[in-house]
C-alpha positions, 0 to 999 in steps of 0.5 A: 076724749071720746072714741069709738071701738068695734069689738068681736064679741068671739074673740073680744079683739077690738079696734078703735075707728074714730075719736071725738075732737070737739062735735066732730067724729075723726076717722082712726085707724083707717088703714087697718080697717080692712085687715080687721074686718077680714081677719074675722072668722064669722064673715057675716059680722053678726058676732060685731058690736059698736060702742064709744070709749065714754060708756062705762058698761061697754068698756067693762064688758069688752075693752078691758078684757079684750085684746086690741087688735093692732096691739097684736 
């Protein structure tokens, strides 16, 4: 299964938003969206990247050395 994160590239917290069920993209975590978002210190978000689960160099980089942010 496939999942989409957005991770902050300052504190390399991120939060998985939406998995991949079939073609269709699922909404996750919907409800701490928000909370994640407004927790960011740099309130422009230009310190934010997106990526998807299935990329190796994405989770290298900042999934497995982040901390997920509802694991918190």
């Amino acid at each position: 299964m496939n999942r989409k994160y957005i991770v902050d590239t300052t504190t390399r917290e991120y939060i998985c938003v939406a998995l991949k069920k079939g073609q269709d993209w699922i909404p996750n975590n919907q409800d701490s969206l928000p909370a994640f978002m407004d927790s960011r210190t740099d309130k422009k978000q230009q310190n934010l990247v997106t990526g998807e689960f299935s990329d190796n160099t994405f989770f290298e980089k900042w999934i497995r050395n982040g901390t997920n942010y509802l694991a918190k």
